[in-house]
C-alpha positions in Angstrom: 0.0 0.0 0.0 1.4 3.3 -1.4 -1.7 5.6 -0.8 -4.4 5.3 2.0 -7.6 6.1 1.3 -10.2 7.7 2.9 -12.8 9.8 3.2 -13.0 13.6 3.2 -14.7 13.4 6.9 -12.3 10.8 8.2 -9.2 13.0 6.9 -10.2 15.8 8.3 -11.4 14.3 11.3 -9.3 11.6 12.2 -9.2 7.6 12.1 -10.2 5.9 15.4 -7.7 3.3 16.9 -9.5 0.2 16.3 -9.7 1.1 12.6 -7.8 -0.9 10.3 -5.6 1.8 9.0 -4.8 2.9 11.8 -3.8 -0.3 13.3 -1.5 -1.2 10.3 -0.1 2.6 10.5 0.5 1.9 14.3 1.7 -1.7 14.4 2.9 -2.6 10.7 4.4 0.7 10.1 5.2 1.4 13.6 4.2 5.4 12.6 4.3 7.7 15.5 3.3 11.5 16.2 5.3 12.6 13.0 5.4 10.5 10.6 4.5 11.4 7.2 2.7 8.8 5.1 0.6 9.6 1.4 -3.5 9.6 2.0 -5.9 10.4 -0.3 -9.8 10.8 -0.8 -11.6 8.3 -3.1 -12.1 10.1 -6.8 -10.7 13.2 -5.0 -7.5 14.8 -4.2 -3.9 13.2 -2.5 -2.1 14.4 0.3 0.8 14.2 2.5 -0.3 13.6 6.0 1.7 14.3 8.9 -0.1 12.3 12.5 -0.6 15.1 14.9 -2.6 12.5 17.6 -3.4 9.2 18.6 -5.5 9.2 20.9 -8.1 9.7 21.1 -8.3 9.6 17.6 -5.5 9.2 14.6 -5.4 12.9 13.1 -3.7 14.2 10.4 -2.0 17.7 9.2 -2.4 17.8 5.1 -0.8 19.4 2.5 -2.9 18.4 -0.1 -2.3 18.4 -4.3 -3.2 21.2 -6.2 -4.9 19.0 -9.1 -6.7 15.7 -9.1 -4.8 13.2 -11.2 -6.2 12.8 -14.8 -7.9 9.2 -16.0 -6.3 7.6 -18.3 -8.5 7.2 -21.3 -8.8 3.3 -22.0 -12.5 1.1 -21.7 -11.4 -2.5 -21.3 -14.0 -5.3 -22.4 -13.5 -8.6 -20.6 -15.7 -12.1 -21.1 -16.6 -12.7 -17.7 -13.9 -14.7 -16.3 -13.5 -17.1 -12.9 -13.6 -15.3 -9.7 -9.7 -15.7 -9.3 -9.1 -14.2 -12.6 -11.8 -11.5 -12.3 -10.0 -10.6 -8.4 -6.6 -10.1 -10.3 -8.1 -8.2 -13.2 -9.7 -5.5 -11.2 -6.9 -5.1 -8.7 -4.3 -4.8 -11.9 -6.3 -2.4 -14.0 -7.3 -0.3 -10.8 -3.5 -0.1 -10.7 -3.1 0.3 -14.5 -5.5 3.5 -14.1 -8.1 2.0 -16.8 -11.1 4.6 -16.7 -13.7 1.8 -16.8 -13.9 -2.0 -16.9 -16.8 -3.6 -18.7 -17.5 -7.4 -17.9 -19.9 -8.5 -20.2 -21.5 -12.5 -20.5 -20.0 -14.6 -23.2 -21.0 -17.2 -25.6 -18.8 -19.7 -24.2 -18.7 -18.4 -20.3 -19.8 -19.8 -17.5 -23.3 -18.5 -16.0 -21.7 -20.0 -12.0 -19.4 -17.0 -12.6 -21.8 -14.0 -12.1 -22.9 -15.8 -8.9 -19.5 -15.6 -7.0 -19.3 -14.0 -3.5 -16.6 -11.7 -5.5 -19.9 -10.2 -6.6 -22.6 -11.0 -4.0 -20.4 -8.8 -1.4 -17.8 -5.6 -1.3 -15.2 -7.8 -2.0 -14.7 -6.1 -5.9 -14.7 -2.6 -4.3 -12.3 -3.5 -1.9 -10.2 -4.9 -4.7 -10.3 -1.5 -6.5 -9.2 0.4 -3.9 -6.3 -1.9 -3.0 -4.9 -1.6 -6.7 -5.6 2.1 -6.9 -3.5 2.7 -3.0 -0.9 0.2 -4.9 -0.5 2.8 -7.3 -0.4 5.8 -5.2 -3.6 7.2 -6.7 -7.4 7.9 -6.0 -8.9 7.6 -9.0 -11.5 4.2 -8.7 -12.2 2.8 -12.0 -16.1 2.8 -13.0 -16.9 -1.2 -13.6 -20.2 -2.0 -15.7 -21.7 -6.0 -16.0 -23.8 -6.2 -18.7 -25.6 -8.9 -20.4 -24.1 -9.3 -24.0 -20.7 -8.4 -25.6 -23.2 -6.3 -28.3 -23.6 -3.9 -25.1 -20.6 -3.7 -23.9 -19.2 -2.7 -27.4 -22.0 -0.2 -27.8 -21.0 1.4 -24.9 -17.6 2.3 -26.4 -18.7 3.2 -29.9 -17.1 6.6 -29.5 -13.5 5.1 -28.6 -11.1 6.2 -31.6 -9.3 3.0 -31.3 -11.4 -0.1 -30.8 -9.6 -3.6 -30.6 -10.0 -7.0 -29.9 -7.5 -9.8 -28.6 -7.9 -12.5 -30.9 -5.0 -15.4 -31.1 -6.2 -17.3 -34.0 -7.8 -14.7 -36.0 -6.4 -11.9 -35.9 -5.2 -9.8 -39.1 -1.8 -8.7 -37.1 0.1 -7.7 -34.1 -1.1 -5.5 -31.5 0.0 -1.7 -32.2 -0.2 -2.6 -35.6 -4.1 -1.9 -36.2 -5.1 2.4 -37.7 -6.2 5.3 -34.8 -8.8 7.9 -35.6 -7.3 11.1 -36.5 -7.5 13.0 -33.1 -8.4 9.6 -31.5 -8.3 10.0 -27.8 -9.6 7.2 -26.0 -9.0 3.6 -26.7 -10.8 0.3 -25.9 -10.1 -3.3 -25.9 -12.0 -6.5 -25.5 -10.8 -10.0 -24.2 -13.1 -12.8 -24.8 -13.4 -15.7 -21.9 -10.9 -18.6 -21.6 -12.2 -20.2 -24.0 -12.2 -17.7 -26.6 -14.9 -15.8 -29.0 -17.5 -18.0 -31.0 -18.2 -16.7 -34.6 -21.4 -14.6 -33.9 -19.1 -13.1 -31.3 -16.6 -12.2 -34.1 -19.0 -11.1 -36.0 -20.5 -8.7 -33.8 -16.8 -7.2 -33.3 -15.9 -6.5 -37.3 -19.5 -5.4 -37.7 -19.1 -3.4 -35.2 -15.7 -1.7 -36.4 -13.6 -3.5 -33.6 -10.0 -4.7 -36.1 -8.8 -8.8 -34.2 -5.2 -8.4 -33.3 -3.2 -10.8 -31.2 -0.5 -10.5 -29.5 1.8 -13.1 -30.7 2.1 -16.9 -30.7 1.2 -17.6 -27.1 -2.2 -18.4 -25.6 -2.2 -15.5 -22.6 -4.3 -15.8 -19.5 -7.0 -13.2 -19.5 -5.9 -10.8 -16.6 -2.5 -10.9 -18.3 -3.7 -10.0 -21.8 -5.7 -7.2 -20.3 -2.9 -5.5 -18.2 -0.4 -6.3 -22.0 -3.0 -5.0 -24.1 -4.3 -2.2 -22.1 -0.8 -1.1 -21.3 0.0 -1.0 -25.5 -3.1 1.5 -26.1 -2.3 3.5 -23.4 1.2 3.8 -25.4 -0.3 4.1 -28.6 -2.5 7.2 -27.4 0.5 8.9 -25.6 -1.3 8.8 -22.6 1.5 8.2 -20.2 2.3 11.0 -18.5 5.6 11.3 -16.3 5.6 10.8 -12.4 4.6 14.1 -10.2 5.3 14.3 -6.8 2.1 14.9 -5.2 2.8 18.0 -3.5 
C-alpha cells in the first residue's frame, strides 16, 4: 500500500484506533506523532499527512495536491472470467488507471461466474481500492456488467481506437491496427478462456472493432488485459511522467 484512502470526513477528522488503518499505521508501520505517510480521498485529491494524535483519535496535518490526477483514457472489455481471474483483473487495471472495466457475459462463459461471493459482497470494491492505493492514486475505475458483448461494445462506440485480442484470427500484431485522426480514447476487449464463437466475431468487425493478437502464445485473460491495455495507453500517448504529489 502506497496511498491510504479515505474519506473527506475521516481525513479531516481523524481515524479511530480500532480502525484498520490505523492499526496497520500503528503496528505494521510502527508510525508515531510525525510520521508522514501519502492519504488520499476516493475520486478526490492526494495528500501528505503528517499524524498530529493518537488518541483519542488518529489525526492528520495535510498538504494536499493542487490538481486531481487525470484518468487515463482506456475502456477495457472482458468475457466474464472465474472469480480468481476477475480478483486479479480488477486489482491490476485499478492499478493500471483503466477509466472503466466492462464485464460482459460470453457465448462460451460460465453463468456459475456472475454468482461468486466476488460479486454478492464488497469484495470487488475493496479490490479496486487496493490496486488504486498500490498505485499511489485515488482515482476508482467505473466497472459495468452487462448482459451481451453487443452492449458492452456499444458502450464504447465513441473510442477512436477499438480492438480486440484474438490469437487465431487476428489480421496482425497489437500496435499494428489504424487510430482515428484526433483519436483520444482507446478500448479493448478480451473474450473468456475459451475464446470468442463466430457470432461473437461477427458482432466485433460489424461493429468496427479490427482482431489483433499478440503473438504466438495463448495469454491468461488478466495478463492480456494488463499487455494490451498497457500497449493502447502507449499508442494514445497517454503516459504521462511521475509528479510528486505535492
Amino acid at each position: 500500500m502506497n496511498l491510504m484512502l479515505m474519506t473527506e470526513a475521516e481525513a479531516r477528522e481523524g481515524l479511530r484506533p480500532d480502525d484498520a488503518r490505523a492499526r496497520h499505521l500503528l503496528r505494521t508501520l510502527t508510525a508515531h506523532i510525525g510520521t508522514t505517510v501519502h492519504i488520499g480521498v476516493r475520486n478526490g485529491r492526494r495528500g501528505i499527512a503528517t499524524i498530529l494524535t493518537i488518541e483519542p483519535k488518529l489525526t492528520f496535518g495535510i498538504r494536499w495536491e493542487n490538481a486531481v490526477q487525470q484518468r487515463l483514457p482506456l475502456d477495457i472489455l472482458v468475457g466474464l472470467p472465474r472469480p480468481q481471474s476477475a480478483r486479479k483483473i480488477l486489482h491490476d487495471l485499478a492499478s493500471l488507471g483503466a477509466h472503466r472495466i466492462i464485464f460482459f457475459k460470453p457465448a462460451k462463459g460460465d453463468p456459475a461466474y456472475a454468482t461468486s461471493s466476488l460479486w454478492s459482497t464488497d469484495e470487488w470494491k475493496e479490490l479496486l481500492d487496493k490496486g488504486v492505493e498500490q498505485a499511489c492514486s485515488t482515482l476508482i475505475p467505473e466497472v459495468v456488467h452487462v448482459p451481451s458483448l453487443a452492449e458492452a461494445l456499444a458502450l464504447s462506440s465513441n473510442a477512436g481506437i477499438r480492438v480486440a485480442l484474438d490469437p487465431y484470427e487476428a489480421d496482425g500484431p497489437l500496435g499494428s491496427q489504424p487510430a482515428r485522426a484526433g483519436a483520444t480514447h482507446a478500448a479493448i476487449a478480451i473474450g473468456p478462456e475459451r475464446g470468442w464463437d463466430a457470432t461473437e466475431r461477427a458482432a466485433l468487425k460489424s461493429s468496427g472493432w479490427v482482431l489483433r493478437h499478440l503473438g504466438d502464445r495463448v495469454l491468461r485473460v488478466e495478463a492480456a488485459c494488463l499487455i494490451g491495455g498497457g500497449m493502447l495507453l502507449a499508442q494514445l500517448g497517454a503516459w504521462r511522467p511521475h509528479r510528486p504529489i505535492v
